[in-house]
C-alpha positions as semicolon CSV with decimal commas, in nm:
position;residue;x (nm);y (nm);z (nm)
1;X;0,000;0,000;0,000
2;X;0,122;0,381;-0,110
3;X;0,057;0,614;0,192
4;X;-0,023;0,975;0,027
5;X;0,093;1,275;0,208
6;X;-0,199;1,479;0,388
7;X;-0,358;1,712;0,212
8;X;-0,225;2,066;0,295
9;X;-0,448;2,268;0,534
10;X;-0,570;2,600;0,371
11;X;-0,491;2,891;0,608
12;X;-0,792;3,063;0,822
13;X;-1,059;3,310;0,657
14;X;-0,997;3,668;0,816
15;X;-1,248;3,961;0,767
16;X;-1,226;4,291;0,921
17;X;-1,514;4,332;1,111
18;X;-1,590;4,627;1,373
19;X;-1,736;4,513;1,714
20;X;-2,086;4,578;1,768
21;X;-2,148;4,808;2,048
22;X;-2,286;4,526;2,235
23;X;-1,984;4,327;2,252
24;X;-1,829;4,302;2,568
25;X;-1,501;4,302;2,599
26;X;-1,297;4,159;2,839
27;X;-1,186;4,370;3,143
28;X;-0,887;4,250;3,249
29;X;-0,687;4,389;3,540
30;X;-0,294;4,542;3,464
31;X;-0,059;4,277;3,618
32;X;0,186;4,542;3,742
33;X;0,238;4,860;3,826
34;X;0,481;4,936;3,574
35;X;0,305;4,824;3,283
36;X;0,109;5,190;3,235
37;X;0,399;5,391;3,365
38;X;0,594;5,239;3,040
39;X;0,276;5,281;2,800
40;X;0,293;5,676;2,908
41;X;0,679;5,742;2,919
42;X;0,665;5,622;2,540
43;X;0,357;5,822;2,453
44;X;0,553;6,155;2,614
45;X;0,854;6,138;2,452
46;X;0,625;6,138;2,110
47;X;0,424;6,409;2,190
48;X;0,693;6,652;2,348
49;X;0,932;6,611;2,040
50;X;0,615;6,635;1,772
51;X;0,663;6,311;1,676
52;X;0,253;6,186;1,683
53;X;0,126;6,231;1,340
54;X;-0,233;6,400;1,332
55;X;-0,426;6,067;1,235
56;X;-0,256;5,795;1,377
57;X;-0,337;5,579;1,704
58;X;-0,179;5,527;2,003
59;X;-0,281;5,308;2,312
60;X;-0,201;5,110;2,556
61;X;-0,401;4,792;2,721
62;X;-0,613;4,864;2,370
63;X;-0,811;4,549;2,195
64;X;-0,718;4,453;1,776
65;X;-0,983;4,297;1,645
66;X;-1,015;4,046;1,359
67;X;-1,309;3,807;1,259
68;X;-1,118;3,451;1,195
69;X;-1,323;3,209;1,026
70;X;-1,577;3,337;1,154
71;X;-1,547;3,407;1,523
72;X;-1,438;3,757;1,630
73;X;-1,093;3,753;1,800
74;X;-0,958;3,995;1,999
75;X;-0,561;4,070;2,155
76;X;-0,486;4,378;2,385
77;X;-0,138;4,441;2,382
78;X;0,005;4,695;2,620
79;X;0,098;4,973;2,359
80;X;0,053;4,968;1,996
81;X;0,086;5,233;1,723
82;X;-0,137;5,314;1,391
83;X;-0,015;5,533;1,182
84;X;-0,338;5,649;1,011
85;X;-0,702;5,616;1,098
86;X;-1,011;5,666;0,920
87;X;-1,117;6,040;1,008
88;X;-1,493;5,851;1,091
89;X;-1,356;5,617;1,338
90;X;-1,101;5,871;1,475
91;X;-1,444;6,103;1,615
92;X;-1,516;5,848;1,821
93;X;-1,165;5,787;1,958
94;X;-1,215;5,916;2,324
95;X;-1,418;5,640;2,392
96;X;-1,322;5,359;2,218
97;X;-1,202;5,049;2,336
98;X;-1,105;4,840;2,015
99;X;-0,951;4,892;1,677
100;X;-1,022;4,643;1,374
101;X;-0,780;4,770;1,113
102;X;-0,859;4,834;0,706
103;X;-1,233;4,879;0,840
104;X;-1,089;5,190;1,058
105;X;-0,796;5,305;0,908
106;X;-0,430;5,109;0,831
107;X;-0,259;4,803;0,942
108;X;-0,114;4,797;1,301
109;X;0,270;4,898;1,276
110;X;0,393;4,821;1,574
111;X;0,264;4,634;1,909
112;X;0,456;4,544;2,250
113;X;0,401;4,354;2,508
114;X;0,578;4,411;2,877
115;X;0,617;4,082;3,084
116;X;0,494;4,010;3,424
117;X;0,544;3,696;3,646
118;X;0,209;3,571;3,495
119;X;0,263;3,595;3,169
120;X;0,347;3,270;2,910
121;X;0,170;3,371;2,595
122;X;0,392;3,639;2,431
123;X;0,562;3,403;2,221
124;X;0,265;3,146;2,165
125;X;0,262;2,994;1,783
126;X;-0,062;2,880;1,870
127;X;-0,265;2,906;1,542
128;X;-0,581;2,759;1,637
129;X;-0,841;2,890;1,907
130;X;-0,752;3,036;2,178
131;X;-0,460;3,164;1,947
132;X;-0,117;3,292;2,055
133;X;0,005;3,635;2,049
134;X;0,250;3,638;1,833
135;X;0,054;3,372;1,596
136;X;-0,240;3,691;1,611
137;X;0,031;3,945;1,515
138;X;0,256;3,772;1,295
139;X;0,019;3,598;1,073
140;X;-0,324;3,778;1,155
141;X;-0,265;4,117;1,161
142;X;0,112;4,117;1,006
143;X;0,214;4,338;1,242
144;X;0,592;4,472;1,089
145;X;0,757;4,545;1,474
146;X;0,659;4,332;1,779
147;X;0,825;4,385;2,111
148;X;0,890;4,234;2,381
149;X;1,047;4,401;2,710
150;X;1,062;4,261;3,024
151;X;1,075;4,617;3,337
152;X;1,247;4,346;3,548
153;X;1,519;4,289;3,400
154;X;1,536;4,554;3,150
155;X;1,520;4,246;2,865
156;X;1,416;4,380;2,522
157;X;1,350;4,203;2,213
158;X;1,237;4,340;1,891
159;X;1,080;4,084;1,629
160;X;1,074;4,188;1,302
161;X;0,863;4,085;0,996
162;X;1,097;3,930;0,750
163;X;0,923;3,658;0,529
164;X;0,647;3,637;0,683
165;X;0,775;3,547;0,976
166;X;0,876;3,763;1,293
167;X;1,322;3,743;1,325
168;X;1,443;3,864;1,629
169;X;1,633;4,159;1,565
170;X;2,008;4,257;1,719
171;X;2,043;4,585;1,891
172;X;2,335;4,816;1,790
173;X;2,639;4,928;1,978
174;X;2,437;5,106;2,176
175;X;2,177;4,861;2,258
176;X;1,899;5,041;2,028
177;X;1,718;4,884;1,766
178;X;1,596;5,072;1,480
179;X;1,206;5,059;1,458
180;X;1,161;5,205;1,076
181;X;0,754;5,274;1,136
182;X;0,896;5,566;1,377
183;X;1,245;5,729;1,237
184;X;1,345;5,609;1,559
185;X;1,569;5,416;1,726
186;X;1,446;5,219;2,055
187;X;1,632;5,131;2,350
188;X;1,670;5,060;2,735
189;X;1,764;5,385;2,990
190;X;1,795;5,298;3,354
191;X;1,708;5,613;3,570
192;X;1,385;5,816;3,748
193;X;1,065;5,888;3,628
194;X;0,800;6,018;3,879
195;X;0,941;5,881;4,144
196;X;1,031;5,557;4,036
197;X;1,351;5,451;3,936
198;X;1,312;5,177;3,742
199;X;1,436;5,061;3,338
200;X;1,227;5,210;3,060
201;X;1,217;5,177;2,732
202;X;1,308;5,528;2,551
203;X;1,315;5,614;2,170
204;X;1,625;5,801;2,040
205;X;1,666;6,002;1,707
206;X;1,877;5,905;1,400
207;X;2,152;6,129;1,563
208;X;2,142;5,927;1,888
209;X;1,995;6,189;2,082
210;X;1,751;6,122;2,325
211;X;1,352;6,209;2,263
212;X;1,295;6,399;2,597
213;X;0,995;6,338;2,833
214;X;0,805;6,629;2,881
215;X;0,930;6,655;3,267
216;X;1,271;6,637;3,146
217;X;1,188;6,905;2,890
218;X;1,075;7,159;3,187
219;X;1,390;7,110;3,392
220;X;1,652;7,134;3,066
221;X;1,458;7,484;3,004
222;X;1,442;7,577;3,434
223;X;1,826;7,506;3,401
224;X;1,892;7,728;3,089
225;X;1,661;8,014;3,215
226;X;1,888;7,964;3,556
227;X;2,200;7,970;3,369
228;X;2,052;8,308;3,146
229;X;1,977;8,480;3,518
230;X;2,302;8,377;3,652
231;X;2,485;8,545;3,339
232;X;2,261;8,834;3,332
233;X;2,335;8,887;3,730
234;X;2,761;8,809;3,618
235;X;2,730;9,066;3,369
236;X;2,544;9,373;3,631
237;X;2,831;9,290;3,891
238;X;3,078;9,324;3,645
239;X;2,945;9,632;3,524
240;X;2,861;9,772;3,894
241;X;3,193;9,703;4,046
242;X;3,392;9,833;3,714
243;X;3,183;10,189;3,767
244;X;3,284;10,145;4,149
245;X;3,628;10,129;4,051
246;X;3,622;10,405;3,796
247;X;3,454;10,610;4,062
248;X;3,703;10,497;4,292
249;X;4,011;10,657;4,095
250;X;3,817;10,967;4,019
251;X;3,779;11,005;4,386
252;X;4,198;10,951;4,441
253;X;4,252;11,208;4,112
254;X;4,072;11,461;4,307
255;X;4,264;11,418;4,564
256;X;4,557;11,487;4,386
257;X;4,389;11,799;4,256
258;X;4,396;11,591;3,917
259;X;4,049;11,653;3,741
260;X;4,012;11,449;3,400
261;X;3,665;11,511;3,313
């Protein structure tokens, strides 16, 4: 008897399909602290160096929706960015919950996901219900950049789309990886951020300079305007004491029964 290879499985239906306003979606708890504090330090650094363009999307803990052979199937990673929306669906934005690309705007460009203690799915292949993450991203939603940073550690790894298939890919000198959806490089910076000093993940320019937060932004300018008064106040004691001094020999010419003027 001839065995016959199986016959090869046809990949899964997708649609784009926008959630209902009925659906509920889940409501999940943050597993740490951090997670939100990381979501915001990279949404400041955008937004104080102008680097948010008008239509795109940025959120954190925010659901991607896609409709696979016909169930609806939704992912919330902990920040993702879109660079263009649909003007409709961007009216609605400040109280949405979900985002089903190509029926509201672009594909997803990039999507991270910070690790807890709890957490096992990031890397999940997983390609039939209930699907892995990076199964979702990678072969789903084709999502170009997918990160994945662990605050404990300060871990990063940034999974590219080569192939059609995510390749982890190797920071530079510095430790940055270039994220091309951005113009920006994206790296680790140990320090202090309200409070809490902990490692975050920070974007830097093509020049290597780093994209300020806007905190950090107030201080630099406190310091110059500091540095500006303390000049200003240099230059009036300099000028004060040189009139002193001029007065000073006038005084010792008269004296002498010298008058110059």
């Amino acid at each position: 008897m001839v065995s016959t290879p199986p016959p090869k499985l046809q990949g899964p239906t997708v649609t784009w399909d926008i959630l209902p306003d009925t659906y509920r979606l889940p409501d999940d708890p943050v597993e740490n602290i951090q997670q939100p504090r990381l979501s915001a330090g990279l949404l400041d650094a955008l937004g104080n160096n102008g680097r948010v363009p008008a239509r795109s999307l940025i959120a954190s803990n925010f659901a991607l929706v896609a409709t696979i052979n016909g169930k609806t199937v939704v992912k919330a990673p902990d920040w993702l960015y879109v660079p263009e929306m649909h003007e409709r669906a961007r009216s609605n934005t400040a109280i949405r919950r979900s985002y089903t690309p190509w029926a509201e705007g672009g594909a997803v460009a990039i999507v991270m996901e910070f690790l807890s203690e709890d957490d096992n799915g990031e890397q999940s292949d997983r390609h039939i219900p209930p699907y892995g993450k990076r199964y979702f991203y990678e072969q789903i939603l084709k999502v170009p950049t997918y990160v994945i940073f662990d605050p404990a550690d300060g871990n990063l790894e940034v999974h590219q789309l080569q192939t059609d298939r995510y390749q982890l890919t190797p920071p530079n000198v510095e430790g940055r990886v270039w994220i091309p959806e951005l113009d920006l490089f994206l790296g680790v910076w140990s320090g202090e951020r309200e409070g809490t000093h902990a490692h975050w993940l920070r974007w830097w320019d093509l020049q290597g300079n780093l994209l300020l937060w806007g905190s950090e932004q107030a201080d630099l300018e406190r310091l110059r305007a500091d540095q500006e008064r303390i000049r200003a106040e240099a230059e009036t004691e300099r000028a004060n004491q040189a009139e002193q001094e001029r007065d000073r020999l006038a005084a010792k010419l008269r004296e002498l029964g010298l008058d110059l003027s």
